[in-house]
ZABASE-983067 format. One record per atom (N, C-alpha, C): x, y, z. Coordinates in steps of 0.1 Angstrom, whole numbers, plus 5000, padded with zeros to 4 digits. Example, Ala and Ser with C-alpha at 12.3 -4.5 7.8 and 13.67 -1.06 7.14 Angstrom:
BEGIN
513249435078/512349555078/513249675078/512849785071/513749895071/512950005079/
This chain:
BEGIN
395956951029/395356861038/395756721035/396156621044/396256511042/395156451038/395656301031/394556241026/393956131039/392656141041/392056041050/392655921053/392855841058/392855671058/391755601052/392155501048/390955431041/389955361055/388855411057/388155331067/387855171063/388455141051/388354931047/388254861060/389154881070/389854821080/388354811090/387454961092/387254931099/385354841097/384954761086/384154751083/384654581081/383654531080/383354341077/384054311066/383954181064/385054151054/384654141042/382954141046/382054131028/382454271024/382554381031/382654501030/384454571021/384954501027/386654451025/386454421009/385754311011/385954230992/385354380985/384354400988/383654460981/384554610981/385054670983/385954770985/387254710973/387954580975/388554550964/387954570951/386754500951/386554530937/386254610929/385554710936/385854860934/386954940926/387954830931/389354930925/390254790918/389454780912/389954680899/389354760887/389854770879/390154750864/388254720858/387854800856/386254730851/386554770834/386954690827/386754690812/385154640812/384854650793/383954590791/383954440794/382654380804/382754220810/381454230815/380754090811/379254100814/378754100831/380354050837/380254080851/380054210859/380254300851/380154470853/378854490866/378154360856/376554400865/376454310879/377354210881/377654240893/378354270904/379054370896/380154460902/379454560904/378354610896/377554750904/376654670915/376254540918/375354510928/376654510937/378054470939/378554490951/378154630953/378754680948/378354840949/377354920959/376254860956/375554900967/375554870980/376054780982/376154720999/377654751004/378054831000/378954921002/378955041014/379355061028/378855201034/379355291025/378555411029/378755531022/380355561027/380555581038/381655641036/383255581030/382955471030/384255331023/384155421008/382855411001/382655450991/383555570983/383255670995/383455830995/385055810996/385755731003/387255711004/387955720994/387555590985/388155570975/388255670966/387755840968/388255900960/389255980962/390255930976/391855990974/391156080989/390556170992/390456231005/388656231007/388756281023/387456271029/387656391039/386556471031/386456631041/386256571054/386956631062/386556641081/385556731082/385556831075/385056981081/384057031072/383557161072/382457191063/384257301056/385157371065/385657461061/387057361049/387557261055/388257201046/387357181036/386557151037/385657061021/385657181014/385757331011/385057471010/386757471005/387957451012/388957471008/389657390996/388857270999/389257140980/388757170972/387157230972/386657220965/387157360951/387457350939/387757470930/386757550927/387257670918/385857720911/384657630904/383657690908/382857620903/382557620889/382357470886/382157390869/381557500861/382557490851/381957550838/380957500831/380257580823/379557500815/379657490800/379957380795/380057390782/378857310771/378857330756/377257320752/377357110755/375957070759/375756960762/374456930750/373756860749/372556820748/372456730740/370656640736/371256530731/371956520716/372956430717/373656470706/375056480705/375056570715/376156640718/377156590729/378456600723/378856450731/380156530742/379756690742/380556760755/379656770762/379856710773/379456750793/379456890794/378856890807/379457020815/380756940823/381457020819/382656990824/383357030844/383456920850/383656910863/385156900865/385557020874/387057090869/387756920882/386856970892/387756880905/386656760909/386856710920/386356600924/384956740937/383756650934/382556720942/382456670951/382556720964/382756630978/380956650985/380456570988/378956520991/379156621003/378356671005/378056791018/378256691030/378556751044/378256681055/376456661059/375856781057/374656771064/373956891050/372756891047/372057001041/370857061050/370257161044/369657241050/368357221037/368057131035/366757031033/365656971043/364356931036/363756871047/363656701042/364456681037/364956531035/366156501035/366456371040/367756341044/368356291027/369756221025/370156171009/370256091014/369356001024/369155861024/367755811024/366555911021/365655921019/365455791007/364655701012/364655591000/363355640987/364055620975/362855650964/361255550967/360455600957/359555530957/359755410945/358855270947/359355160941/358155150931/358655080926/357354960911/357054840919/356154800912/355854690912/355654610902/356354510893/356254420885/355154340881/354554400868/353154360866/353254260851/352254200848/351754110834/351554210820/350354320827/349854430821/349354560829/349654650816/349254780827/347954790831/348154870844/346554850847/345954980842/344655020836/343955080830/343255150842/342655320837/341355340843/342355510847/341355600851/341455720854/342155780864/342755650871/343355700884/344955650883/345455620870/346655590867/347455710859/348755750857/348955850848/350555730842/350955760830/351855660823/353355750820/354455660820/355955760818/356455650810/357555690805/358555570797/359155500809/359655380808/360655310817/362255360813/362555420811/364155430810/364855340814/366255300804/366955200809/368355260813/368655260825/369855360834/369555310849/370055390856/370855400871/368955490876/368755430889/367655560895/368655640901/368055760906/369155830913/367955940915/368356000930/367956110939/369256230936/368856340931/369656470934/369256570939/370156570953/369656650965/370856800960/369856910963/370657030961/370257130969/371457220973/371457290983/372457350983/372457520980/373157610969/374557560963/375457530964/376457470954/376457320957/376057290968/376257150974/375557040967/375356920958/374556860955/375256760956/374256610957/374756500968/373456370954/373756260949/373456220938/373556100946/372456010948/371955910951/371555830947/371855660947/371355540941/370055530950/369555380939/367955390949/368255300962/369855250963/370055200976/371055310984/370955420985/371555500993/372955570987/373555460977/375155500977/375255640970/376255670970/376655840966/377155770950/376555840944/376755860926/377955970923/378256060931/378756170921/380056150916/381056080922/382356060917/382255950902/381055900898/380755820886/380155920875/379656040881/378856120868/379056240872/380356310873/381056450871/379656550861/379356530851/378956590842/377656600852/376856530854/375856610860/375456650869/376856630882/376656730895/376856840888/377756900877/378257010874/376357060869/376057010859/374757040856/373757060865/373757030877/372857020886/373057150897/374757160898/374957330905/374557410894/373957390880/374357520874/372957580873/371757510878/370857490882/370157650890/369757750886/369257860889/368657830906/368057790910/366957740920/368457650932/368657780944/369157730955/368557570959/367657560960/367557400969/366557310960/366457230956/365357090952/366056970957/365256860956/365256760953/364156660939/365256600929/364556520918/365156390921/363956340919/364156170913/364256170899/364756110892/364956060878/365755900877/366355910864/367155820859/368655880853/369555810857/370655870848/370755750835/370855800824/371355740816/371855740806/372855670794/373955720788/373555650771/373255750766/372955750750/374155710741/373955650731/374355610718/374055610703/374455720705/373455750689/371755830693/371055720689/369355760691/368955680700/369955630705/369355480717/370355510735/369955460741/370655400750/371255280755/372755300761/373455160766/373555170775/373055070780/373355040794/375054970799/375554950786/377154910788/377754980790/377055080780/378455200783/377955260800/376655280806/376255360815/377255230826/377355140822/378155020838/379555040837/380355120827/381455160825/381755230833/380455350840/381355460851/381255410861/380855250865/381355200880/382755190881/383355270880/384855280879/385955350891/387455300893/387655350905/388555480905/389155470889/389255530884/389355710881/389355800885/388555950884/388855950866/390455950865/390755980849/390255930842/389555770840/388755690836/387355750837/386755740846/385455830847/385155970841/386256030841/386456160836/386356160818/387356100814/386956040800/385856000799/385555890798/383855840798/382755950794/383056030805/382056140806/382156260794/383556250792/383456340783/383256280766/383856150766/383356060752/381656010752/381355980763/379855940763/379156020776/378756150774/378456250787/376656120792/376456100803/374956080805/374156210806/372856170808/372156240812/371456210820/370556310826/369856270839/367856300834/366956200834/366156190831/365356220841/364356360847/363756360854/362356370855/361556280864/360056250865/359156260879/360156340888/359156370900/360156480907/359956520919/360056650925/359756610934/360756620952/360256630962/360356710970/361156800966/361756940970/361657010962/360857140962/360657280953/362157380956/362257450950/363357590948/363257650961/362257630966/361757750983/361957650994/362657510990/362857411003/361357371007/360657370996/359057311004/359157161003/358657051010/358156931013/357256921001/357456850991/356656800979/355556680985/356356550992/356256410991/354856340995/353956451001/352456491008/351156490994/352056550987/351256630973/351056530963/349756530955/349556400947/350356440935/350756330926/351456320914/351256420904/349956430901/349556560889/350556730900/349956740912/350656800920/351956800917/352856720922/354556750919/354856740908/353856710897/354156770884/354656880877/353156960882/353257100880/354157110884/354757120898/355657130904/357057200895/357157020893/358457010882/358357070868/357357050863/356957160850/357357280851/357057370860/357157510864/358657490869/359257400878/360757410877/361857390866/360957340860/362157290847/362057440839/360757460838/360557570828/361157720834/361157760846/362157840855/363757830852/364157700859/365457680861/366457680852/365857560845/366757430835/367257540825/368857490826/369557600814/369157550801/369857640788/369857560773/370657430776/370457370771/371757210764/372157180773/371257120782/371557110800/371256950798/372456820804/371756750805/370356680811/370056750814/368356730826/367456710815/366656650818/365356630807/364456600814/363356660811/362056570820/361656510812/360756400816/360356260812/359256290808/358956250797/357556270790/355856180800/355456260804/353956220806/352856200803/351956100804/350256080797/349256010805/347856080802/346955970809/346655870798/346955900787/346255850773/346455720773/345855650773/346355500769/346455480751/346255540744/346255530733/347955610729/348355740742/350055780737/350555610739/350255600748/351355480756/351255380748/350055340736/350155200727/351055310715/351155430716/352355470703/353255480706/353755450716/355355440722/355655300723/354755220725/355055050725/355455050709/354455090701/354555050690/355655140679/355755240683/356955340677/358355270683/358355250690/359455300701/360255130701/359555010699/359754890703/360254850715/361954840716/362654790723/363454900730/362854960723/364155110721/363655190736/362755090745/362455180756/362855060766/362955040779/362954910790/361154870795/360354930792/359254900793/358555030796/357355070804/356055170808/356155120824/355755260829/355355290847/354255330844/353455270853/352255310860/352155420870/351355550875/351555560886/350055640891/350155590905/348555680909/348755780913/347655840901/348056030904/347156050918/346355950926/345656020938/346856000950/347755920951/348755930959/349755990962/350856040976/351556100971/353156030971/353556060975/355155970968/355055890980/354955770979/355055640982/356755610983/357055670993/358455610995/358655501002/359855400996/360055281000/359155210998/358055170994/357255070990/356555120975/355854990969/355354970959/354054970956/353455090968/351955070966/351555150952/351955260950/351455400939/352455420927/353155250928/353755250907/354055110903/353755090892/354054950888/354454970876/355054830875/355954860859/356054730850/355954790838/355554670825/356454650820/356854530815/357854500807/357454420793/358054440781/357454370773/358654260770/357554120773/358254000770/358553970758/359753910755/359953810735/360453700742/360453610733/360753460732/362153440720/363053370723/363953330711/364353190715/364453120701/364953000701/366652980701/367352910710/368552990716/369552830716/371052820709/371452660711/371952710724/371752560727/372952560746/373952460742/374952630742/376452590739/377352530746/376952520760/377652530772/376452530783/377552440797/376752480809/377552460818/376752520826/378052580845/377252490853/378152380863/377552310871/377052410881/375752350891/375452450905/376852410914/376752520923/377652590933/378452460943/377152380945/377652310959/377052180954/376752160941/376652020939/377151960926/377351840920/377651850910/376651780902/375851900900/374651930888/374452030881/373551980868/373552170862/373152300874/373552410869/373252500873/372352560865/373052610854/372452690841/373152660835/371952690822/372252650802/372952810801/374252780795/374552910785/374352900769/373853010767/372652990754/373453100741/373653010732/373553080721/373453100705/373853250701/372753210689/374253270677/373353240666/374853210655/374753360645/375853400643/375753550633/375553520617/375853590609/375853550594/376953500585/378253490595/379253440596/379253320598/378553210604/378253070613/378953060621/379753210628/379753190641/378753200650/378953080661/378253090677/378353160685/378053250690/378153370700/377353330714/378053310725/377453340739/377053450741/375453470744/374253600747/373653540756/374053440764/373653510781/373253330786/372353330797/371753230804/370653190810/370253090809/368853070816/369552970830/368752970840/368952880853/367752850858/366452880853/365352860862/364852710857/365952600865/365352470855/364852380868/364152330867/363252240879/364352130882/363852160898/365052090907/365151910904/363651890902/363851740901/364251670889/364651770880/365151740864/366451780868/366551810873/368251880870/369251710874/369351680877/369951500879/370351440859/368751440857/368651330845/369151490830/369051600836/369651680824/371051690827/371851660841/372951670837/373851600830/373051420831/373351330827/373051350813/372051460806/372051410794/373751540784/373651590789/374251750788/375951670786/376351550803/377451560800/377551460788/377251370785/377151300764/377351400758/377151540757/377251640747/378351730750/379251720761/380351790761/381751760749/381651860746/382651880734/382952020731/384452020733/385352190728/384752180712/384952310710/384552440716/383452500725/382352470714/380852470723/380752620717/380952740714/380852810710/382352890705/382152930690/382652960682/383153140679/382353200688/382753330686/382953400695/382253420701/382453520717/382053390729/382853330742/382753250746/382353350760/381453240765/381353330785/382953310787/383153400798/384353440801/384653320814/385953280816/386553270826/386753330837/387853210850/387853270862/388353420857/388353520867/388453660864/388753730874/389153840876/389153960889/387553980894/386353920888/385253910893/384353780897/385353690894/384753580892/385453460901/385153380908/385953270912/386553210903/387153060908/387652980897/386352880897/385552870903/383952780899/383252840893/382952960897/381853040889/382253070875/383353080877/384253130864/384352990851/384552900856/384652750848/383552700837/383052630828/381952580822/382452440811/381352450808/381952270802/381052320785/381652290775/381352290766/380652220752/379452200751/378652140744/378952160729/378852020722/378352010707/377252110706/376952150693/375552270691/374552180691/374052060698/372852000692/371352050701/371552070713/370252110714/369652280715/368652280711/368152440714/367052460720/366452500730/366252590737/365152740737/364252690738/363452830738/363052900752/363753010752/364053100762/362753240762/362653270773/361953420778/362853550782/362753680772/363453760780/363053900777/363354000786/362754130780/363354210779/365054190773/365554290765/366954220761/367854260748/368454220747/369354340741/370554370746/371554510740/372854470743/373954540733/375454520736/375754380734/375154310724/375154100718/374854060731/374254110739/373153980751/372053990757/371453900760/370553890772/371054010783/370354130786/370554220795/370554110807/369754050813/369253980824/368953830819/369053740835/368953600830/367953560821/367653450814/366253430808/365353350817/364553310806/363753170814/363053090807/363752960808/363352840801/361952830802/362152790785/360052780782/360152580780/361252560772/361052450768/361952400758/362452260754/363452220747/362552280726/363352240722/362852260708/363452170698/363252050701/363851910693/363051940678/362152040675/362052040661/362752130655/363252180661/364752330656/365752290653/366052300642/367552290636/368252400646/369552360650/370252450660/370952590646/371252540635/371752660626/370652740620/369952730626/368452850628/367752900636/368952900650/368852950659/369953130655/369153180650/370153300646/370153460656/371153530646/371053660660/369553740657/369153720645/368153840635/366753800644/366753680653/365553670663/365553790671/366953860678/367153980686/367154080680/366854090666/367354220661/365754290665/366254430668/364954520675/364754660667/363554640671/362754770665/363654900674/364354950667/365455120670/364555180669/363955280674/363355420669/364455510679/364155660670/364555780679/364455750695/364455690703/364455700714/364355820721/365455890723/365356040727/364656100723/364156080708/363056210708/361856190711/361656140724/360556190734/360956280743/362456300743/363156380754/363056530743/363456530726/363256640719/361756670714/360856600719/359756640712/358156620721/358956730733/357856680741/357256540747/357556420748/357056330750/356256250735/356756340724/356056250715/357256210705/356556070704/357455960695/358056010682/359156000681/359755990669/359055920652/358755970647/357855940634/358855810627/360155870626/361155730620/361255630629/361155570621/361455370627/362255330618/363155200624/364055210615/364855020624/364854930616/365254800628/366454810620/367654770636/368554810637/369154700646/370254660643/370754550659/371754640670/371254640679/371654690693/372954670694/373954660687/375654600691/376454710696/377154700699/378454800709/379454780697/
C-alpha cells in the first residue's frame, strides 16, 4: 500500500508550523513543554500522518497491522516494555458507547483540600492524562485534548491489547519512572517524530499507565451515569479479572481518610505533583470541573536574577530569569518568573538595564534562538548576580522550575551567594510504592535532589 499524502497542505498555517515542529529533532530543551502544547492543536489526522501511512480502510489497516505484541516481563523496576512489534494504527470507528473524543473529566485548582464525607482522595501523578479506548485488538490512547497518544507509547497500547476483557474504556495518567520517582523530562522525550527514537525511549525508560476511573466495563456497559465509589468497584473487579502479571497498568491508590492523605503529604513530599479531590455522589463530570479539584503544595525559594527577556512588543521587562548557585559557585538558570506588575515594569527595566553584564550566569544558561524558539523569544540580556528574588513554585525536577514562578518580592537582605540549589533539594520517598503496596506509603524517606 502506498503511503498517504501528508494532509499539512490541507489545514491553516498555525497548523503547518505546528506540523513542522513535530518533526524536528526534540533533544533534552526546556522548550519540549511547549512543543507538547503545539501538540495538541494539532488535527488528529495531520498527527496520524506523520507516522509514514494512513489506513483508508478497516481491511488495509488489518493488512499493516503484524502479529500481535508480545509480551515481555515489565513492572515497576523493570526497564523491559511489552514490546510493540509495528506501528498501531487507531481504529476508524469502534463498537463502544463513547466516541475517543469523549473529553475527560477536569480539576479544579484549589488553596486546600476540601474536607467532609462527600469527598474521596487519589495521588496527583505527574505525567500525560490519557483515555484508553479498547475494542478487541483495536485500542486508540487519548490526550485530555483529543490527540492520539499511541505512536509516543508503543509499550502500552501493546499492554492494553494484552488486556483479557474485549472492550473498556480507562482514564488514568501515563507516566515515566526513574528509579523510585518520576520524570517528567524523560515522559516529554516521547513527543517525538521519530518511531526509532520513541521505540528506544520505550524500551530504556518503558512508562506506565496509571489508572483511576472506568467508563466502559468488559461487557461495553456505559459507566459515566454511576457514582465514583460505583466505577470503582467497577475498576477494582476489572483490574482484579483482567490485568496480567508485570503489566504496566497500575491502579491508583484510593482513600476517604484524611489522615491517609496527611501520610502521603508527609511521607511522600515532593515525590508526588499534589492530591485530587473527588465527589463520590457524582458521576463523571465530563468536560467540566464540577466533581474534582486539585491541590498543589506551594514552596518559596530565594532565587538571583541572572538575566532578563524583554516583553514581546515592547521594549520592557518581560520576565526575570532566576537562578540559584551549586556547591561548585556555579550559577545555574532554573526557570522564570513574569507575573510582574504592569506599572513597575518601566522603572524595573530601567533599573535591571545598570546591571547588565556577561555572563549573568555561570553554569547552565537559558537557551538561545532555536528550532523552537524565535530569534526574540530566544535572546536575553545578562545581569551582574546582585539582586535576588523570592519566588513561588510547586515543583521543581530535572535542575528547574517545572512551571513559571511567581514573584513574592525583592530580598535586598539576601546575600545573592546564598541563594543556593539545597533550597530545592526534596523530600524523595518511594514514590511507586503506593503503586507496590496497595496505596500505602513507602516507610523509607530519604532527601534526595531531583537531577537528570
Amino acid at each position: 500500500m502506498a503511503k498517504a499524502k501528508c494532509p499539512m497542505a490541507q489545514h491553516d498555517a498555525e497548523s503547518a508550523r505546528a506540523v513542522a515542529l513535530c518533526r524536528m529533532s526534540s533533544d533534552r530543551h526546556p522548550s519540549l513543554v511547549e512543543l507538547a502544547r503545539k501538540l495538541r492543536s494539532i488535527p488528529a489526522a495531520v498527527v496520524n500522518s506523520t507516522a509514514g501511512v494512513e489506513s483508508t480502510s478497516w481491511k488495509e489497516r488489518d493488512e499493516l497491522r503484524t502479529v500481535k505484541p508480545s509480551l515481555s516481563d515489565v513492572a515497576l523496576g523493570d526497564a523491559r516494555p511489552l514490546q510493540a512489534t509495528a506501528v498501531v494504527f487507531a481504529p476508524v470507528t469502534m463498537a463502544l458507547p463513547l466516541s475517543v473524543t469523549f473529553p475527560p473529566m477536569e480539576a479544579q485548582l484549589v488553596d486546600e483540600l476540601p474536607r467532609g464525607g462527600e469527598w474521596l482522595y487519589e495521588p496527583k501523578w505527574d505525567g500525560f492524562r490519557c483515555l484508553a479506548f479498547k475494542d478487541g485488538s483495536d485500542v486508540d490512547l487519548r490526550s485530555k485534548s483529543g490527540q492520539p497518544f499511541n505512536r509516543y507509547f508503543p509499550e502500552i497500547v501493546a499492554a492494553v491489547q494484552a488486556l483479557g476483557a474485549r472492550r473498556c474504556v480507562l482514564d488514568g495518567e501515563l507516566v515515566v519512572p526513574e528509579g523510585s520517582v518520576l520524570s517528567f523530562d524523560e515522559l516529554l522525550q516521547r513527543i517525538h517524530p521519530a518511531k526509532s527514537r520513541v521505540d528506544k525511549l520505550a524500551r530504556e525508560h518503558p512508562a506506565l499507565f496509571i489508572v483511576f476511573d472506568m467508563l466502559v466495563d468488559a461487557d461495553g456497559k456505559l459507566l459515566v451515569d454511576r457514582t465514583l465509589p460505583e466505577r470503582r468497584r467497577a475498576l477494582e473487579n476489572f483490574f482484579s479479572q483482567y490485568r496480567i502479571a508485570r503489566s504496566p497498568l497500575h491502579l491508583s491508590p484510593q482513600t476517604q481518610q484524611p489522615r491517609v492523605v496527611a501520610r502521603w503529604l508527609d511521607a511522600l513530599g515532593s515525590g508526588l505533583d499534589g492530591l485530587i479531590a473527588k465527589r463520590r455522589d457524582l458521576g463523571y463530570e465530563s468536560g467540566n470541573r464540577h466533581g474534582m479539584q486539585k491541590f498543589k503544595r506551594m514552596r518559596t525559594a530565594d532565587c538571583v536574577v541572572g538575566g532578563f527577556r524583554y516583553a514581546a512588543k515592547e521594549r520592557t521587562v518581560g520576565s526575570l530569569l532566576l537562578g540559584l548557585y551549586d556547591d561548585d559557585g556555579l550559577l545555574h538558570h532554573v526557570g522564570f518568573a513574569a507575573n510582574l506588575k504592569s506599572g513597575e515594569r518601566a522603572a524595573l527595566t530601567r533599573r535591571l538595564e545598570k546591571l547588565i553584564k556577561p555572563p549573568g550566569f555561570t553554569g547552565r544558561a537559558p537557551g538561545g534562538p532555536s528550532r523552537w524558539s524565535t530569534e526574540r523569544s530566544g535572546a536575553w540580556e545578562a545581569l551582574s548576580p546582585k539582586l535576588v528574588a523570592e519566588v513561588q513554585y510547586d515543583h521543581f525536577s530535572g535542575d528547574r522550575f517545572r512551571h513559571g514562578t511567581r514573584f513574592l518580592r525583592w530580598r535586598p537582605d539576601k546575600p545573592p551567594h546564598q541563594c543556593l540549589m539545597s533550597q530545592v533539594e526534596q523530600e524523595a520517598a518511594d514514590t511507586l510504592g503506593l503503586l507496590r503496596e496497595g496505596g500505602k506509603p513507602a516507610k523509607a524517606v530519604a532527601a534526595a535532589r531531583l537531577r537528570s
